[in-house]
VOVEXLO-383457 format. One line per 3 residues: number of its first residue (from 1); their letters; for each residue x, y, z of N, C-alpha, C. Coordinates in steps of 0.05 Angstrom, whole numbers, plus 32768, in hexadecimal, padded with zeros to 4 digits. Each point is the difference from the previous one (the first is absolute). Layout:
N
NUM = a = X/Y/Z/X/Y/Z/X/Y/Z; ... $
//
This chain:
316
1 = xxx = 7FA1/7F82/814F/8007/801C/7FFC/7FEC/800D/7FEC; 7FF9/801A/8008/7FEF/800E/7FED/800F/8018/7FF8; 7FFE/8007/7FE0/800C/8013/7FFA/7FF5/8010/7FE8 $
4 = xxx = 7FFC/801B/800A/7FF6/8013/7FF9/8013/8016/7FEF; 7FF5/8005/7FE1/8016/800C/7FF4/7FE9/8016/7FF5; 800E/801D/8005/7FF7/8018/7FF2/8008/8015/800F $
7 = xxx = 7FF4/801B/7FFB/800B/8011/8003/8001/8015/801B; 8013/8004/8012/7FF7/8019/8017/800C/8015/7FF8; 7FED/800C/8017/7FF4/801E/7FF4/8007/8003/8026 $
10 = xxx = 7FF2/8020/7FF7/8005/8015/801A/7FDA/800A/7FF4; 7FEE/7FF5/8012/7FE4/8019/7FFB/8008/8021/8014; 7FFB/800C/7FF2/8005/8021/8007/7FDB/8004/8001 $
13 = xxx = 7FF5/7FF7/801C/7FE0/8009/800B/8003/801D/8006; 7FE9/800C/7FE9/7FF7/8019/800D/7FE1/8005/8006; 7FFD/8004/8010/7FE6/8002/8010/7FF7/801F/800A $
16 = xxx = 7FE3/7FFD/7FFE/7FFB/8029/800A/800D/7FF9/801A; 8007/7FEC/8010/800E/8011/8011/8023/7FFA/800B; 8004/7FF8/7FE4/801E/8008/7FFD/800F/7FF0/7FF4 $
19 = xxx = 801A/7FF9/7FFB/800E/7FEB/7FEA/800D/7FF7/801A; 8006/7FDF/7FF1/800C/7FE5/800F/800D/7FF6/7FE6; 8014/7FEA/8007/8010/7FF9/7FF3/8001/7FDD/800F $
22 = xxx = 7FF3/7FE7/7FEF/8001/7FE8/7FFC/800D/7FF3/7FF6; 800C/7FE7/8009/8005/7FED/7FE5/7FF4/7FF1/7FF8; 8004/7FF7/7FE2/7FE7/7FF5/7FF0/8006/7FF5/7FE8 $
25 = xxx = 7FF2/7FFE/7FEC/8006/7FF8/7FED/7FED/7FDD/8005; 7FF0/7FF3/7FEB/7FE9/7FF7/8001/8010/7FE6/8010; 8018/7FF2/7FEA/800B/7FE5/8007/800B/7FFD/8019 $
28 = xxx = 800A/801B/8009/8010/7FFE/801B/7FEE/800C/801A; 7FEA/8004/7FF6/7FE5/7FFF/8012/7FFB/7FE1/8009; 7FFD/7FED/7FEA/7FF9/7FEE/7FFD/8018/7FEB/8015 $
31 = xxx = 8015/800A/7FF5/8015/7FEF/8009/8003/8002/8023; 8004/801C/800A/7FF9/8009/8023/7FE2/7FEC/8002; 7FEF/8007/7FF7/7FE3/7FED/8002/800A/7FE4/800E $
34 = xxx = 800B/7FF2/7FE7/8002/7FE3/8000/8011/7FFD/8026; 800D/800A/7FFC/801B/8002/8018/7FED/8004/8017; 7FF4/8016/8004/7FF0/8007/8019/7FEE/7FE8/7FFC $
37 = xxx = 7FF4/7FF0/7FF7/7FEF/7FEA/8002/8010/7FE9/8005; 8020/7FFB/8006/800F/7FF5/8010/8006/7FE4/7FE0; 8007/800D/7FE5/800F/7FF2/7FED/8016/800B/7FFE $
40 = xxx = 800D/7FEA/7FF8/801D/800D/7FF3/7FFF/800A/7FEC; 8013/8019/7FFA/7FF8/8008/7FE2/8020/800F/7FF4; 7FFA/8001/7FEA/8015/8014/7FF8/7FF6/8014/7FED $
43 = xxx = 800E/801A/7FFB/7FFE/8008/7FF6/8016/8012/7FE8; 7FF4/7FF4/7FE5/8013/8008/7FEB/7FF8/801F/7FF3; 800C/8012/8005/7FFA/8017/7FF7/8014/801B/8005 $
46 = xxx = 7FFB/8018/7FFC/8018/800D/7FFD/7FF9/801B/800F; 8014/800E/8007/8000/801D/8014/8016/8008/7FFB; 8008/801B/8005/8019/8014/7FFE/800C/8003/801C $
49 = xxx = 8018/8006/7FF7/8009/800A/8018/8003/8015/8008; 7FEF/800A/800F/7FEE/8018/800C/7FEF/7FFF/8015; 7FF6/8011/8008/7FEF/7FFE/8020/7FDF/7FEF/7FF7 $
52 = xxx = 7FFF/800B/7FE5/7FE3/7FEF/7FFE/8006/7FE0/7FFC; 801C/7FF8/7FFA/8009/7FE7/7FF8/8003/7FF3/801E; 8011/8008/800D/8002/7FFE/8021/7FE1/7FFC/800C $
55 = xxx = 7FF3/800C/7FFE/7FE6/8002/8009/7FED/7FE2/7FF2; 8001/7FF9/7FE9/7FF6/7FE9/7FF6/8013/7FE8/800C; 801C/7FFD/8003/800E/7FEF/8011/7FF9/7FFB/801B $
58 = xxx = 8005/8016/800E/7FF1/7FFF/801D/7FE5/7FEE/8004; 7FF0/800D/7FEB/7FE5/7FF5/8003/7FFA/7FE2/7FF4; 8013/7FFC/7FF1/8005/7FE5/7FFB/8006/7FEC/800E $
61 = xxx = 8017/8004/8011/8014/7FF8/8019/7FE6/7FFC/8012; 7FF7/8014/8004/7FEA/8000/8021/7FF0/7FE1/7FFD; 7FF1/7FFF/7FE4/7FF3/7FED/8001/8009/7FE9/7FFB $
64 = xxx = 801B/7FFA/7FFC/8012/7FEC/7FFD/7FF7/7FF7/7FE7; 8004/800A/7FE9/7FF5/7FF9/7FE3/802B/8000/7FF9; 7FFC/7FF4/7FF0/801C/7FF9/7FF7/8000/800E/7FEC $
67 = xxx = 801E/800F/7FFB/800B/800C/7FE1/8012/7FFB/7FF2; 8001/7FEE/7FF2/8019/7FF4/7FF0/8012/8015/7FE6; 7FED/8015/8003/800E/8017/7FEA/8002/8014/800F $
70 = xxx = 801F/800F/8002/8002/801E/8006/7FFE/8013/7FF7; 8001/800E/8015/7FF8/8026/7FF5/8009/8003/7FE5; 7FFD/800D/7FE8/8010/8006/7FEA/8001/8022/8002 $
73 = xxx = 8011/8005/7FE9/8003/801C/7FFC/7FE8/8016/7FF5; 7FF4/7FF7/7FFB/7FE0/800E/7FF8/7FF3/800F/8016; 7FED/8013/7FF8/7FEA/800C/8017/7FED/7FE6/8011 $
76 = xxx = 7FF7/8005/8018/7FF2/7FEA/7FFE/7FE0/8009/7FF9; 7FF1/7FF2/7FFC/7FE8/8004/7FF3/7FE9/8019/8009; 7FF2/800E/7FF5/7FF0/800A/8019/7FE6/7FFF/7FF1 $
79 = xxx = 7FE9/7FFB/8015/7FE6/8005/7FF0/7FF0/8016/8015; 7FF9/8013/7FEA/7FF0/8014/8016/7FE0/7FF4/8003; 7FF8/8003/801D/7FDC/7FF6/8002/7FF4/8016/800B $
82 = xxx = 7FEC/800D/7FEF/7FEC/8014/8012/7FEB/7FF2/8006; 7FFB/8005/801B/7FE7/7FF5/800C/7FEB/8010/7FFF; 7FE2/7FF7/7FF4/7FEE/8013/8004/7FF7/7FF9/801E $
85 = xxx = 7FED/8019/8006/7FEF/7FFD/8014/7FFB/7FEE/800C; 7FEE/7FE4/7FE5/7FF9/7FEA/8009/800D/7FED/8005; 8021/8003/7FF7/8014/7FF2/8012/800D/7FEF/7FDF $
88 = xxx = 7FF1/8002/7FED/800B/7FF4/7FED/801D/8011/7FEE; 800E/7FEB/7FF7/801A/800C/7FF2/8001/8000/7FE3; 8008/8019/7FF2/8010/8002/7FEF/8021/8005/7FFB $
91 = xxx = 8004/7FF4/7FEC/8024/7FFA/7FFC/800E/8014/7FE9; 8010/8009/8008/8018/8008/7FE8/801C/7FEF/800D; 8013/7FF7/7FE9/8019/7FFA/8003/800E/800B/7FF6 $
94 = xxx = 8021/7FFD/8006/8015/8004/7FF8/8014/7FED/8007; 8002/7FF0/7FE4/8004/7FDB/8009/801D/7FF9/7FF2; 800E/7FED/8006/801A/7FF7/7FF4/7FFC/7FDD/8008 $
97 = xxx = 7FFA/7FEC/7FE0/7FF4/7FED/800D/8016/7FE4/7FEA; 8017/8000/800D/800F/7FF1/7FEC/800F/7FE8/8017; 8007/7FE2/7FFB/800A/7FF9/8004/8019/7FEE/7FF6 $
100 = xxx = 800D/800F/7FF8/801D/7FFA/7FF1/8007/7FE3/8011; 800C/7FED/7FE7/8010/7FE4/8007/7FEA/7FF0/800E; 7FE1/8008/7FFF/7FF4/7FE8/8015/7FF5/7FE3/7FF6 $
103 = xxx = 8007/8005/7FE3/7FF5/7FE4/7FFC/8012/7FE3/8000; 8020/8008/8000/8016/7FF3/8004/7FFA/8000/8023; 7FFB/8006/8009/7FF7/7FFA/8023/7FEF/7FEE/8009 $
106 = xxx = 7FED/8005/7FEA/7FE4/7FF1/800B/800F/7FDD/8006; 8009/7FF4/7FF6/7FFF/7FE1/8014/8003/8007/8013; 801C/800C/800D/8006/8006/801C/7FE0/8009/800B $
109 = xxx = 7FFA/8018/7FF6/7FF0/8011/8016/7FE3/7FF2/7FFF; 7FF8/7FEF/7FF4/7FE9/7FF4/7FF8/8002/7FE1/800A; 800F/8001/8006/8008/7FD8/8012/7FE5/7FFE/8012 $
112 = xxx = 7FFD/7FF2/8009/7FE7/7FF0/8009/7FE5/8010/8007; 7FFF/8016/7FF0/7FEA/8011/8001/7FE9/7FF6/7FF6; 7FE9/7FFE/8017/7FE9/7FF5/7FFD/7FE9/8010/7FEF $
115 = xxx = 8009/8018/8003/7FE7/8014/7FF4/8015/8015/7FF5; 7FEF/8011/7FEC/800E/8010/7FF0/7FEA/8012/8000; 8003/801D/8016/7FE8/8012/7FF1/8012/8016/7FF6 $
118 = xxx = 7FE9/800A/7FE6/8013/8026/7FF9/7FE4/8001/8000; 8000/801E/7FE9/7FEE/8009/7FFA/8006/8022/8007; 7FEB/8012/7FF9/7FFD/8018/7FFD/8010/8012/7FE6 $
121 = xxx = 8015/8012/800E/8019/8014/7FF5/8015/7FE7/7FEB; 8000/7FEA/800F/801D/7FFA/7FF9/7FFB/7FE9/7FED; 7FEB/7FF9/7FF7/7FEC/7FED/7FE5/7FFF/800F/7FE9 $
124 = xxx = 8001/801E/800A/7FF2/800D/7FE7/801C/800E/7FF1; 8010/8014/8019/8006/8015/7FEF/8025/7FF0/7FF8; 800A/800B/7FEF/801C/7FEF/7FF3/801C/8012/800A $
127 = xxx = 8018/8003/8004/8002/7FE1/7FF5/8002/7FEB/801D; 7FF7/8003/8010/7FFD/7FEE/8014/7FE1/7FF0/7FFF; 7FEF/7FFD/7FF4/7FEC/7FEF/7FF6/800B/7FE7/7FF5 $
130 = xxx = 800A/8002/7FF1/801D/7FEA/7FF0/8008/7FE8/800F; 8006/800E/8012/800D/7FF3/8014/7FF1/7FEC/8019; 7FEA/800F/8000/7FEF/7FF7/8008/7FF4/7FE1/7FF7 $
133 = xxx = 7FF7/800B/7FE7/7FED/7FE1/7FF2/8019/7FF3/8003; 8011/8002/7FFD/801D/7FE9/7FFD/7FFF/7FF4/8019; 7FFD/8010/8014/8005/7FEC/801E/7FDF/7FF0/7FFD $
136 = xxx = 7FEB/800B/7FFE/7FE5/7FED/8003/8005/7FF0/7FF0; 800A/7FFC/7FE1/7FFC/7FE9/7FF6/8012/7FF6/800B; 8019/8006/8009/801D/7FEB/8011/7FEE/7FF3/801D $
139 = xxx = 7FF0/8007/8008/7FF5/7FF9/8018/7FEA/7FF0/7FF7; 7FEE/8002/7FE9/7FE8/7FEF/7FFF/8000/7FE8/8009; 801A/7FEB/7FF1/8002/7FE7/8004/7FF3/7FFB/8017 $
142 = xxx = 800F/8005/801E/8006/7FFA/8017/7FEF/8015/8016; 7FF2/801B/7FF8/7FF5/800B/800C/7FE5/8004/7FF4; 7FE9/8005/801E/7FE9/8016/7FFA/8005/8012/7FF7 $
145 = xxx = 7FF7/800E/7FEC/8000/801D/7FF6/7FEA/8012/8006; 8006/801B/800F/7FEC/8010/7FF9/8005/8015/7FFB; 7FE7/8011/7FFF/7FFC/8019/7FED/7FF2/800A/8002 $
148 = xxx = 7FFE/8023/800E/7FF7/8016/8004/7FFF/8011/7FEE; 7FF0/8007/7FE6/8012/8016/7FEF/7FFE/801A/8005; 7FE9/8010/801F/8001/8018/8009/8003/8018/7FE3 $
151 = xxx = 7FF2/7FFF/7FF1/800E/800F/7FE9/7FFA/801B/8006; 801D/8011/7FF7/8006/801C/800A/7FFE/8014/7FE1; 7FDF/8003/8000/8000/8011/7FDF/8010/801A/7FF8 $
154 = xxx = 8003/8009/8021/8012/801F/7FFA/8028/7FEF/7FF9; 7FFE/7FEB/8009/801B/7FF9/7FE9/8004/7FF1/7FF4; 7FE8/7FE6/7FF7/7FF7/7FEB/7FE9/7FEE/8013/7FF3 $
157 = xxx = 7FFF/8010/7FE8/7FF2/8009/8002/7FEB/7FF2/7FDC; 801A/7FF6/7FFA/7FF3/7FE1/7FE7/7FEA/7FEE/8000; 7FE0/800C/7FFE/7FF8/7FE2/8010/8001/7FED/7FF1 $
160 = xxx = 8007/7FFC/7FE6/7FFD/7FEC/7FEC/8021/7FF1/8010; 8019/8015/7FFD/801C/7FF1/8016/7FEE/7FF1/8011; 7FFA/8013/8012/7FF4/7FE9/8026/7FEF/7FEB/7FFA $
163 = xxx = 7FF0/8007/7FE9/7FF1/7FE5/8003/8016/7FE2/7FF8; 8015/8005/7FE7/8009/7FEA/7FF7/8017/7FFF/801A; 800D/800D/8008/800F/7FF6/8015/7FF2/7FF3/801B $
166 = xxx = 7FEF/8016/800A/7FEE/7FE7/8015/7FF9/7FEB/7FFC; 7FFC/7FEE/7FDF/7FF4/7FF0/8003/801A/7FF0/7FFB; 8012/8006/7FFA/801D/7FEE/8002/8002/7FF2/8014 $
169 = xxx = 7FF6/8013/801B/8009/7FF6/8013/7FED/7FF1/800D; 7FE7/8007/7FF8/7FE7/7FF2/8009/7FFE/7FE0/7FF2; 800D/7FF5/7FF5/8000/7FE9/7FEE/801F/7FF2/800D $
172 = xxx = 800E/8010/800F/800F/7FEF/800C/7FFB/7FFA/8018; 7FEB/8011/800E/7FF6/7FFC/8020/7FEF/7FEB/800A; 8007/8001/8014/7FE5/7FE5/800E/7FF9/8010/8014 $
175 = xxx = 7FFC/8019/8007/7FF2/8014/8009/7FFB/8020/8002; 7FF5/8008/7FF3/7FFF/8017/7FFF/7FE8/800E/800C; 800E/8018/800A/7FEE/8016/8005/8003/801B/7FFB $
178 = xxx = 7FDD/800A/7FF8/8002/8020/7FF2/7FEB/8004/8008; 8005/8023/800A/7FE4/8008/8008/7FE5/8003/7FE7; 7FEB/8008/8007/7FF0/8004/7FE3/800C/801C/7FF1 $
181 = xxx = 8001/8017/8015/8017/8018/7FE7/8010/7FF1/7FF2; 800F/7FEB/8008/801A/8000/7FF1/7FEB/7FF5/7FE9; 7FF4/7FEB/8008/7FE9/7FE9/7FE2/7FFB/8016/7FF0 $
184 = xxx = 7FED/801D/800B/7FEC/8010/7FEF/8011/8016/7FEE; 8021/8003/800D/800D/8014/7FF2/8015/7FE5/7FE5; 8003/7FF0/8009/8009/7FE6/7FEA/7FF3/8000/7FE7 $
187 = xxx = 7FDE/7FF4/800E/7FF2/7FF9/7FEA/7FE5/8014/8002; 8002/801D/7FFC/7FEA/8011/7FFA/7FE3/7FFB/7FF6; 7FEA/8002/800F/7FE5/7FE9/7FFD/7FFB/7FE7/8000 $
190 = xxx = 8011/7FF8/800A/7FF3/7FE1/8008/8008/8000/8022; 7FEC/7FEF/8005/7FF6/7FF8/8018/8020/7FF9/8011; 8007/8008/801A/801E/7FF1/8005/7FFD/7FE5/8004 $
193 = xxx = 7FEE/7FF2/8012/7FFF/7FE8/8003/7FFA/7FEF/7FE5; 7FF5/800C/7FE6/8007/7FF1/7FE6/8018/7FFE/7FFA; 800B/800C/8002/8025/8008/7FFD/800E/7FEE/8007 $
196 = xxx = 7FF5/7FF4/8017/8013/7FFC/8015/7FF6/7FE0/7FFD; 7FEB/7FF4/7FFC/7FF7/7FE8/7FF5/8014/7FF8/7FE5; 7FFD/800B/7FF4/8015/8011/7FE7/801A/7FF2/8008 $
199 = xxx = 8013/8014/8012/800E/7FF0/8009/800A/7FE3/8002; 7FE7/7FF6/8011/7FFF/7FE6/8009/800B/7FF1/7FE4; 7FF3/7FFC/7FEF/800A/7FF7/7FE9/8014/8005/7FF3 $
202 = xxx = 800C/8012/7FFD/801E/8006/7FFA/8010/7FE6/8008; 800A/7FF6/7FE3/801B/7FEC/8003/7FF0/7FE6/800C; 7FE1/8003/8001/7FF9/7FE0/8001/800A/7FF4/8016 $
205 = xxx = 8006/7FE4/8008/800E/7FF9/8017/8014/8006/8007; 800C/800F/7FF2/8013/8012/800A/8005/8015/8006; 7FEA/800A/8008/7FFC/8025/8005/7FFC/7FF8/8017 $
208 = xxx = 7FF1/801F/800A/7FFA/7FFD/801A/7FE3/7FEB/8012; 8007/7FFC/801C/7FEF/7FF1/8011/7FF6/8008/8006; 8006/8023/800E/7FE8/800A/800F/8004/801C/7FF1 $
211 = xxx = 7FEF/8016/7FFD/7FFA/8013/7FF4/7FF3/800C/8020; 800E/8018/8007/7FE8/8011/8016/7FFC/8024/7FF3; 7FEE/8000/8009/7FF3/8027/7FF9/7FFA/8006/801B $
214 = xxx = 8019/8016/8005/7FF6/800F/801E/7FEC/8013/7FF0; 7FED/8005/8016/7FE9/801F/7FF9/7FF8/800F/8016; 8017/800A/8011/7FFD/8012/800F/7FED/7FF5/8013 $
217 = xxx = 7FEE/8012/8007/7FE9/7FF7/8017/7FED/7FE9/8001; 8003/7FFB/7FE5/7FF1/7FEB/7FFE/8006/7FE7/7FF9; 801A/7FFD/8012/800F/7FED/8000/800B/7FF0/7FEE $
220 = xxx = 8014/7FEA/7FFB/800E/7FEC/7FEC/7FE8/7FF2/7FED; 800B/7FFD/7FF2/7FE8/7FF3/7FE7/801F/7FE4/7FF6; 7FF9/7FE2/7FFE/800E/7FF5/7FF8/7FFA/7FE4/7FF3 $
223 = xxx = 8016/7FFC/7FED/7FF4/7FE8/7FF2/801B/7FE1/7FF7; 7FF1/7FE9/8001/800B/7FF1/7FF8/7FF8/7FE6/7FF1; 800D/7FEF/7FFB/7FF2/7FEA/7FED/7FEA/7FF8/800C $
226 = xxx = 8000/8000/801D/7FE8/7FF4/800A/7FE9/800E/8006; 8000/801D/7FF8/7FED/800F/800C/800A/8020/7FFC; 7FEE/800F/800C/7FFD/801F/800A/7FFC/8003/801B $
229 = xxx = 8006/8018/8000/7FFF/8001/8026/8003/801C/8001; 7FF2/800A/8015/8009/8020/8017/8000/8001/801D; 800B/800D/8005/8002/8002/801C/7FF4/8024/800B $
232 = xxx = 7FF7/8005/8015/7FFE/801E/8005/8014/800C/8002; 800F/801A/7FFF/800E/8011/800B/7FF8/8008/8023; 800D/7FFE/800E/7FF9/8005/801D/8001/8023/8006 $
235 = xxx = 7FF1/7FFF/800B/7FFE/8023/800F/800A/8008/8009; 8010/8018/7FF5/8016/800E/800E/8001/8017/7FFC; 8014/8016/8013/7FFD/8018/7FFE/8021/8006/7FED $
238 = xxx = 7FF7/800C/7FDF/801E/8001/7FEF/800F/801A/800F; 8016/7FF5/8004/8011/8016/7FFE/800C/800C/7FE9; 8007/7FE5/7FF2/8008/8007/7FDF/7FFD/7FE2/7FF4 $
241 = xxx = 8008/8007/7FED/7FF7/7FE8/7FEE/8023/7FF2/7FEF; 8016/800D/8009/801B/7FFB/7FF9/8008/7FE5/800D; 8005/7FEF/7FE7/800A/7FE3/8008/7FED/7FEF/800E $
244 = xxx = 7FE6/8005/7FF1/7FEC/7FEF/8013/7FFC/7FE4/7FEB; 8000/8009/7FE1/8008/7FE3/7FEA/801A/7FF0/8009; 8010/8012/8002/8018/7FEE/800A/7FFF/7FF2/801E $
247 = xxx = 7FEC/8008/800F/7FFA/7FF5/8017/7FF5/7FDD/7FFD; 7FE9/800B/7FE9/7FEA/7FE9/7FFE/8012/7FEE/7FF5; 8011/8007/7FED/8016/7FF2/7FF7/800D/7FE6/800E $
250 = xxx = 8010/8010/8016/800E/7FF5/8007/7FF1/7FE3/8018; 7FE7/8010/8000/7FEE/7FE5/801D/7FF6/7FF2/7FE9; 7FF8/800B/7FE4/7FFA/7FE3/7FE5/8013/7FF0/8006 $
253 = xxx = 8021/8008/8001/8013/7FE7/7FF9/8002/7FF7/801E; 8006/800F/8003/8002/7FEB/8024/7FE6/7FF0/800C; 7FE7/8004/7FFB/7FEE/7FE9/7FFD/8008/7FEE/7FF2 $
256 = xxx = 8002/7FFD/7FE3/8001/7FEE/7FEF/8026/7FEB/800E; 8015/8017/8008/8015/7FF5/8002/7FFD/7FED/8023; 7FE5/8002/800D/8003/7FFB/801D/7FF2/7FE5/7FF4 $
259 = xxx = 7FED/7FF9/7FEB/7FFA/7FE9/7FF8/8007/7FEE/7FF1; 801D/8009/7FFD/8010/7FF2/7FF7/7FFD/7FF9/7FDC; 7FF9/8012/7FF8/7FF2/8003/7FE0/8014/800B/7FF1 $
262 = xxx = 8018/800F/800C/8012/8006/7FEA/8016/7FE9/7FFB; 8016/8007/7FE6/8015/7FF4/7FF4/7FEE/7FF6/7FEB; 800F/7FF7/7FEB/7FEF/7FFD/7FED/7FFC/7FE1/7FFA $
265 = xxx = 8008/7FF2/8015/7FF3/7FDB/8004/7FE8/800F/800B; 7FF4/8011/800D/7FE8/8005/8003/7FE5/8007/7FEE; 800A/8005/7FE5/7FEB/800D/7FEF/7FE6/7FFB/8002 $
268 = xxx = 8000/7FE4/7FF3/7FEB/7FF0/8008/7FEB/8004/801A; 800E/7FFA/8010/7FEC/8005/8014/7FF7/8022/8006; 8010/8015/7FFB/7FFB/8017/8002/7FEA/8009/7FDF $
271 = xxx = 7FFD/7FE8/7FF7/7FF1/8008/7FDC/7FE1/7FF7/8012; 8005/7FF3/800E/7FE2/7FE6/8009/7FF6/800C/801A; 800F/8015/8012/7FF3/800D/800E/7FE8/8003/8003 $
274 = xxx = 7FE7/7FFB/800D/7FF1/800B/8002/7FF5/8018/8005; 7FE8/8009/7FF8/7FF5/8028/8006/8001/7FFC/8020; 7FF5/7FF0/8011/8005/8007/8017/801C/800D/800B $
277 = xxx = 800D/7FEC/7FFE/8028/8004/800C/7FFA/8019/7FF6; 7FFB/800B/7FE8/8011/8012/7FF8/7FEF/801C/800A; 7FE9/7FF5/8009/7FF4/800C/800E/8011/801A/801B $
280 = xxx = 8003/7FDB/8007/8011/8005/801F/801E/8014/7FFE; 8009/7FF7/7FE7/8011/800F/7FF8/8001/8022/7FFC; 7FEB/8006/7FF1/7FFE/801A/7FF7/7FF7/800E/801E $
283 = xxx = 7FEC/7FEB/8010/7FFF/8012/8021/8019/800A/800B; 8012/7FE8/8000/8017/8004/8011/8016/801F/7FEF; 7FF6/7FF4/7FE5/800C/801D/7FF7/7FEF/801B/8000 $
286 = xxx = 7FE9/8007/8001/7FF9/800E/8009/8000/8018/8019; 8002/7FE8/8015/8002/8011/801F/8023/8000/7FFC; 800B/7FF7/7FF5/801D/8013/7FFD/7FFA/8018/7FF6 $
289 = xxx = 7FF6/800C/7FE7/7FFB/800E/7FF1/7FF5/8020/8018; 7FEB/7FF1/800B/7FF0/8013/801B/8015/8003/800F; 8018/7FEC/800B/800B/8014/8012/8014/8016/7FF4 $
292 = xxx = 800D/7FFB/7FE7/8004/801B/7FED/7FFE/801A/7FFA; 7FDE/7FF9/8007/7FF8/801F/7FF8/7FF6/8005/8016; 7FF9/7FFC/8016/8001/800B/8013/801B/800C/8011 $
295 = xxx = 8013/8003/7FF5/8012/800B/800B/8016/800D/7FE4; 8010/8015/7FFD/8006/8009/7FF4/8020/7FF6/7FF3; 7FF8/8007/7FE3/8011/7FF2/7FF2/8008/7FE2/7FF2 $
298 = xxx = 8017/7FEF/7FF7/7FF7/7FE7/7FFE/800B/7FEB/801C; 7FF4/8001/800D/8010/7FF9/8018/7FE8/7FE4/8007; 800A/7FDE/7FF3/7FE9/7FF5/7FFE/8009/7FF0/8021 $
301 = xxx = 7FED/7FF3/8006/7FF9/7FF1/801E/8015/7FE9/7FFF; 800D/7FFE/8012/8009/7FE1/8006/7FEE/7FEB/8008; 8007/7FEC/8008/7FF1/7FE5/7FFD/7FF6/8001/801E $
304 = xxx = 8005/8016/800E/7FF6/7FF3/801D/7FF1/8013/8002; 7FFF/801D/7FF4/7FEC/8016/7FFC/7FE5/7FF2/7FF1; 8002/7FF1/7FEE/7FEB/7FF5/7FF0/7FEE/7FEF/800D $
307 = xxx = 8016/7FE9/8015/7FF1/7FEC/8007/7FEC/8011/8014; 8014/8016/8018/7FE7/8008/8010/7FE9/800F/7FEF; 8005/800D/7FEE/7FE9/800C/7FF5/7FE0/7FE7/8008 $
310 = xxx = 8016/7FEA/7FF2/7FE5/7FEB/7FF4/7FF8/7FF1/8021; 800E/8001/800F/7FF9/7FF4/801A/7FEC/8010/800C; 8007/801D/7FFB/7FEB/8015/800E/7FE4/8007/7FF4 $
313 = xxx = 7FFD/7FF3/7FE8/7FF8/8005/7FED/7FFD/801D/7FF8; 8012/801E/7FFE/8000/8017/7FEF/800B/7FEE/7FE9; 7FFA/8012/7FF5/8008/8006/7FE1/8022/8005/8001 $
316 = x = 8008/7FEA/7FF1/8027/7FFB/8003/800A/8001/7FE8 $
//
């Protein structure tokens, strides 16, 4: 079982040629991801009861992602995205990000969970952050950990906060990924891939295995004890660029989880990886990523969309 804890959202897309209404939110991008690539998953996180809450259920349900927490009394989340021209997004929210009583849960809801990803909204902002590190360190023992920290400056807006909390979580992971914005708005003048080497060392044999830097067109940049590595970005025509990290995301873990590299009797061998695998890895997460933005919103590929991509050889 894989299980995915953070926060959904409702994206409110406005485009010159007109507003749409998504669901979203980075972890539960991630979490639909894992599911459409044919894992089990669950997902720990929170929605209102309301039509935007209904609308994150539905879309939950479709992809058969599991929800062990119900609707609560709160709004449910919304993040507004304007699309420019070139298809790229900017964000405003209006967020409610708390999970009351979850750390007395976690044995139940955390039982034989192989992987543990958060990251983004629900790492950073309180008091549902809290709650958060409580379930990753309740999961370390027995699970992979990872970690996206997507950092959102229009509502982290501390970078001296984001830096010490990202790296909380970066010292408990055995995988993380951040684009280079997130590296260059973290750590202001330095190189991201120094950063992110940086990383690698955090917590010594006990930090993280693999460290990746998405860079847009010019594809994944990634590193591990055994090496460095990139892969290209494949050619495609963007429609937008919404949920395309959480895309690459979700084909990172499901590579790594199809080779049997997660739970945490795996470390070891996921520390000793070689740059090639992880090579192969960041491909397979990549042409997820491409079929993303070629179509609108975060709506990432299932496992049989991906494979034909790669059979036909387009860009998947």
């Amino acid at each position: 079982m894989l299980t995915v804890i953070g926060e959904a959202l409702v994206d409110v897309v406005q485009r010159p040629s007109g507003i749409e209404a998504h669901v979203g939110g980075s972890p539960l991008n991630v979490a639909v991801g894992l599911a459409r690539l044919d894992h089990p998953v669950q997902f720990i996180g929170r929605y209102g009861q309301d039509a935007y809450g209904d609308a994150v259920a539905a879309h939950l349900r479709s992809s058969s992602v599991m929800v062990p927490i119900p609707p609560d009394g709160q709004p449910t989340s919304v993040a507004t995205a304007l699309i420019d021209d070139e298809g790229a997004a900017t964000y405003s929210f209006d967020l409610a990000w708390e999970l009351p009583n979850l750390r007395e849960r976690l044995p139940l809801m955390l039982q034989g969970a192989t992987l543990l990803h958060t990251g983004s909204i629900a790492t950073a902002l309180e008091p549902g952050a809290a709650a958060v590190l409580a379930a990753v360190e309740h999961a370390h023992p027995s699970s992979t950990i990872s970690f996206d920290p997507n950092c959102r400056p229009t509502i982290i807006t501390d970078r001296e906060y984001a830096q010490r909390q990202v790296e909380r979580f970066v010292v408990l992971s055995d995988v993380v990924k951040a684009s280079d914005e997130d590296l260059e708005w973290l750590y202001p003048g330095v190189d991201p891939l120094a950063s992110a080497r940086r990383w690698l060392s955090l917590g010594g044999n006990e930090g993280p295995a693999v460290v990746v830097v998405t860079r847009g067109a010019r594809g994944p940049w990634g590193i591990t004890a055994a090496g460095e590595t990139q892969v290209p970005a494949p050619s495609v025509t963007v429609v937008d660029t919404v949920g395309a990290g959480d895309s690459f995301m979700a084909g990172l873990l499901s590579a790594i989880v199809d080779r049997g590299l997660d739970g945490a009797q795996n470390r070891a061998a996921l520390r000793a990886m070689p740059a090639e695998t992880l090579a192969a890895i960041m491909d397979h997460a990549t042409r997820a990523a491409a079929v993303t933005v070629s179509r609108a919103g975060a709506n990432p590929p299932t496992r049989a969309e991906l494979n034909h991509g790669a059979a036909s050889g387009r860009p998947a």
